[in-house]
C-alpha positions as CSV (number, residue, x, y, z in Angstrom):
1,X,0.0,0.0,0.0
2,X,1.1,3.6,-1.0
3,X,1.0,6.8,0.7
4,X,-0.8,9.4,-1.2
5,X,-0.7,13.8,-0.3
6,X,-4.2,14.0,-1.8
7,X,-6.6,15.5,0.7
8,X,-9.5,14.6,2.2
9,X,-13.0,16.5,1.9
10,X,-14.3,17.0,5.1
11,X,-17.1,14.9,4.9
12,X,-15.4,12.3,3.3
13,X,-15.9,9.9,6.4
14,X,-19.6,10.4,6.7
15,X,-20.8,7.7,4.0
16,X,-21.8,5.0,6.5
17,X,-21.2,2.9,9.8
18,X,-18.9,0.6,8.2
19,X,-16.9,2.5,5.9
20,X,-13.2,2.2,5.8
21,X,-10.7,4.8,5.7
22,X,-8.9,4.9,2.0
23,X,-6.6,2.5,2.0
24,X,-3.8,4.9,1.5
25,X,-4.0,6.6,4.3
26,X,-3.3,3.7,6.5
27,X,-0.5,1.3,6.4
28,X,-1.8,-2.0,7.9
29,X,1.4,-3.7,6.8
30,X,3.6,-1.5,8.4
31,X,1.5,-1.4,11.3
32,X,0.7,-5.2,12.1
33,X,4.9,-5.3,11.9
34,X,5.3,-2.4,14.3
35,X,3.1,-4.1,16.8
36,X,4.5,-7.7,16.2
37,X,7.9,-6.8,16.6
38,X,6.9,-5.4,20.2
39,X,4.4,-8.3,21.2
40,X,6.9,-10.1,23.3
41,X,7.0,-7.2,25.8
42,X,3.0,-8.4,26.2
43,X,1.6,-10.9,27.7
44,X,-0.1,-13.4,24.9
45,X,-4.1,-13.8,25.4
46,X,-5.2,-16.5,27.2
47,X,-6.6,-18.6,24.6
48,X,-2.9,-18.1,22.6
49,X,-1.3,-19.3,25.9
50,X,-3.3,-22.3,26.2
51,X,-3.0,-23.3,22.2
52,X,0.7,-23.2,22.8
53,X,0.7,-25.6,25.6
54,X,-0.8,-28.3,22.9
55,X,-4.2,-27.8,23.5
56,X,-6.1,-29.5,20.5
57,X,-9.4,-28.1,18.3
58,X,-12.0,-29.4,21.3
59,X,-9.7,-27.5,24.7
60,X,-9.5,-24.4,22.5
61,X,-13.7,-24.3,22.0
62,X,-14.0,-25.5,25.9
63,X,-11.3,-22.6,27.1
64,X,-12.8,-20.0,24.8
65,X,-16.4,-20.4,26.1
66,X,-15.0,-20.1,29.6
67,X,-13.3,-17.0,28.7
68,X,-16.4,-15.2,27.7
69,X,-16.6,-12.3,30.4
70,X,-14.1,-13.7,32.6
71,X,-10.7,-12.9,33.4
72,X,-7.6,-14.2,31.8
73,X,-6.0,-15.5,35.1
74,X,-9.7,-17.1,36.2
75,X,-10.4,-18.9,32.6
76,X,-6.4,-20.3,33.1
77,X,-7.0,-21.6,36.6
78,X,-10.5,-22.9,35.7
79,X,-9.2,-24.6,32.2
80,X,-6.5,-26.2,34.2
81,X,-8.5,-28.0,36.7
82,X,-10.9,-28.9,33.9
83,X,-8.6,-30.7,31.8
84,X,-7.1,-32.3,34.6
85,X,-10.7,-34.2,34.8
86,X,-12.1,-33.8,31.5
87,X,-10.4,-33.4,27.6
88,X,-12.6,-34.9,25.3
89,X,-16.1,-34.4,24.9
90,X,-16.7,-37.9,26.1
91,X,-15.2,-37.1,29.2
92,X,-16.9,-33.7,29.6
93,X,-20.2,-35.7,29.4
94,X,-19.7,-38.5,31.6
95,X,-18.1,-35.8,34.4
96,X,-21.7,-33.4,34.8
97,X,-23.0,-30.2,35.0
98,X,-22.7,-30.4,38.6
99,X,-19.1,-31.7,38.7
100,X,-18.2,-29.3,35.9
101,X,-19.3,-26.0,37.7
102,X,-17.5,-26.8,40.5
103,X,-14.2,-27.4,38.5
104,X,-15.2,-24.3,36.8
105,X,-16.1,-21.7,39.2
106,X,-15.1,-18.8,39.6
107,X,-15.3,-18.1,35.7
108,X,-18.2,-15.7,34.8
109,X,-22.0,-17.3,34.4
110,X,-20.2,-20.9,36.0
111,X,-23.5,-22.8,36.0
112,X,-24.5,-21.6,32.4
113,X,-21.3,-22.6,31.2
114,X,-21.3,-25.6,32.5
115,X,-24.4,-26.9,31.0
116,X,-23.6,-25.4,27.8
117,X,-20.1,-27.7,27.6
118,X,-21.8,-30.8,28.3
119,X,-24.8,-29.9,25.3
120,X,-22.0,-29.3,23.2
121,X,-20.3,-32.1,23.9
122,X,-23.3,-34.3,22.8
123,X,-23.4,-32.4,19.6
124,X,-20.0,-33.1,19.1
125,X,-20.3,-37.2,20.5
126,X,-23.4,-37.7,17.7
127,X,-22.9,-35.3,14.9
128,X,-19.3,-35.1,14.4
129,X,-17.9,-38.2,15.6
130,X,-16.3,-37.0,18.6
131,X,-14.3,-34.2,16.5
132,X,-15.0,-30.1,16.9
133,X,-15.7,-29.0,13.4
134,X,-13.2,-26.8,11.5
135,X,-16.5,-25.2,9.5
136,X,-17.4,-21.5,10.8
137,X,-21.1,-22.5,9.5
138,X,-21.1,-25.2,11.6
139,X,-18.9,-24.0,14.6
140,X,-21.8,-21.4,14.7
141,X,-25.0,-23.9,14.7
142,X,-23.3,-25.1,18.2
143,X,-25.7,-23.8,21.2
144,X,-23.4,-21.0,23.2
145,X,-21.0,-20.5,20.2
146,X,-21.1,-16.7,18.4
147,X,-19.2,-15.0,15.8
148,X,-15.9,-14.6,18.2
149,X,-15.8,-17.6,19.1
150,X,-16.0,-19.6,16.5
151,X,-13.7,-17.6,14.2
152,X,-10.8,-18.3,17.7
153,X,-11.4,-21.8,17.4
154,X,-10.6,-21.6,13.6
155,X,-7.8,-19.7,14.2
156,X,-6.1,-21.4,17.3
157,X,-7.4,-24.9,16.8
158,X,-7.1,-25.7,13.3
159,X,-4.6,-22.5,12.6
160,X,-7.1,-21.7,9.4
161,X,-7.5,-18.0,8.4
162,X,-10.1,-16.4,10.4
163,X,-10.8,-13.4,11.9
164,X,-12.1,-12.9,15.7
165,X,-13.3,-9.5,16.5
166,X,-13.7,-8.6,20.7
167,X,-13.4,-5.5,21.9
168,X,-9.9,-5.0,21.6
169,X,-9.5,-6.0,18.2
170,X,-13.0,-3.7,17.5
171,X,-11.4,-0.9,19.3
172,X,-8.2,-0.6,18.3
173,X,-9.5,-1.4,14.6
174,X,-11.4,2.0,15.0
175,X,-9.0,3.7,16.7
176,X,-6.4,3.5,14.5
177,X,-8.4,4.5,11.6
178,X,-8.4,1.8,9.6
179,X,-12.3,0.8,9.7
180,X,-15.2,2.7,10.7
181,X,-18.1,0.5,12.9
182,X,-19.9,0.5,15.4
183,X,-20.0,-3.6,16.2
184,X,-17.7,-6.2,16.4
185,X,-19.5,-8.1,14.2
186,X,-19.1,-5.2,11.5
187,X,-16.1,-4.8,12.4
188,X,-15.5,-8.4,11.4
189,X,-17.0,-8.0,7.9
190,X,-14.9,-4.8,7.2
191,X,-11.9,-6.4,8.2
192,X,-12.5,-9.3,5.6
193,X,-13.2,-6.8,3.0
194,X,-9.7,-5.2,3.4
195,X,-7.0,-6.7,6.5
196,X,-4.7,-8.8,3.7
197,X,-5.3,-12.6,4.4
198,X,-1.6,-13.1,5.3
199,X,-2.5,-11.2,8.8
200,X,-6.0,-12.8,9.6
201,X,-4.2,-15.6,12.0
202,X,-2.2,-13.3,14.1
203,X,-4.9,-9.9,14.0
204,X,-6.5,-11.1,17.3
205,X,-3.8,-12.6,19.2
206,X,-1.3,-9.1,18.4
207,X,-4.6,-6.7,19.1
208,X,-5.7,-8.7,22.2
209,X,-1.8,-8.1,23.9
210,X,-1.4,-4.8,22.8
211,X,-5.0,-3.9,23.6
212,X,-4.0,-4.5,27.4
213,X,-1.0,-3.3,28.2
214,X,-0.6,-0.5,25.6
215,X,-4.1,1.0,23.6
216,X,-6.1,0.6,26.8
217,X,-10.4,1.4,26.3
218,X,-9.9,4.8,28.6
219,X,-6.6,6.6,29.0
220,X,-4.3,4.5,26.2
221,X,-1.0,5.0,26.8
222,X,0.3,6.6,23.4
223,X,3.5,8.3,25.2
224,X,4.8,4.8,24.8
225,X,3.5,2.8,22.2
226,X,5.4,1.7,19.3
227,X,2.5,2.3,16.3
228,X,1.8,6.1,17.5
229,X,3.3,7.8,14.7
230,X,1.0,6.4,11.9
231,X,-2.4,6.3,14.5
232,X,-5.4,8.7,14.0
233,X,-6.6,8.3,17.8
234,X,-10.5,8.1,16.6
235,X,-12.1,9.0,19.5
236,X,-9.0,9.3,22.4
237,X,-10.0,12.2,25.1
238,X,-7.0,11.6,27.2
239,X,-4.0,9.7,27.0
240,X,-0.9,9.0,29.0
């Protein structure tokens, strides 16, 4: 992508929610670089951690449903003692709701949760053999399982290009003025239209670390972060 000294109008960015800004304004390349060549100062998300300690297709689903409103530390613990009792979807259905919240708890909507691994796990047993499907379509027909999820377990399960939108990712997306939405879900779709396919697989897990330690939701701290030069701070009041 190529710089370019034309100028905007001024009402160039008031088309629609999900317009992106031209693409020469905005270096993604350069950028996704930047932020790579810094990630190891970061702390990987979660889900990353756990893929990395071997985790296969079915532990990455089970972890990333835990993680849903829940802390990175809390869904670690609570995927540890899990696994230590449970790691296939037989074993998730012969151990129990009750069994499973306990193992599971303190982790956000415990009892929920727990109910929704064993139904999945039945899906799994009867419709696919055993095996968590590497489909997004059919990822997304299991009960529980949305956009963000499914799109993870793509990407850290079966290491397939997909792209998994939470709010970092949708933040920082917007902030840096490379899309313009107002949902994740949007976000998603504008990102497929434009993010070059070579970055879909590391997008989330580069956003996600930076998106905690560095381009925090209130307050980012731009005095130190390594893509500054290049970002248009959409909608940053303060900073540090």
């Amino acid at each position: 992508m190529g710089h370019s000294s034309r100028s905007l109008k001024p009402n160039s960015f008031a088309i629609s929610d999900d317009m992106t800004t031209p693409a020469e304004k905005f270096n993604i390349d350069d950028f996704v670089r930047t932020i790579e060549s810094n990630y190891r100062q970061w702390n990987p998300p979660v889900i990353t951690f756990i893929a990395h300690r071997g985790a296969d297709p079915f532990q990455i689903l089970v972890s990333t449903l835990l993680s849903l409103r829940t802390k990175d530390e809390v869904t670690a613990k609570a995927a540890q003692k899990l696994f230590a009792r449970a790691r296939t979807p037989e074993q998730i259905v012969a151990l129990g709701k009750n069994k499973i919240q306990k193992l599971i708890y303190p982790v956000g909507f415990y009892p929920t949760k727990a109910g929704r691994l064993v139904e999945i796990s039945e899906i799994i047993i009867e419709k696919y053999n055993g095996k968590v499907p590497g489909d997004l379509d059919a990822l997304l027909e299991l009960p529980g399982v949305g956009r963000k999820t499914a799109n993870l377990v793509l990407v850290e399960g079966f290491q397939k290009p997909a792209i998994c939108v939470d709010t970092h990712v949708h933040r920082i997306s917007n902030r840096i003025g490379y899309v313009r939405t107002k949902t994740p879900d949007k976000t998603e779709f504008a990102l497929r239209k434009k993010l070059p396919l070579k970055h879909w697989i590391k997008y989330n897990e580069l956003l996600v670390a930076f998106g905690q330690v560095i381009c925090r939701p209130v307050s980012p701290f731009c005095s130190r972060c390594p893509a500054a030069r290049m970002c248009a701070r959409v909608g940053v009041g303060t900073s540090r």
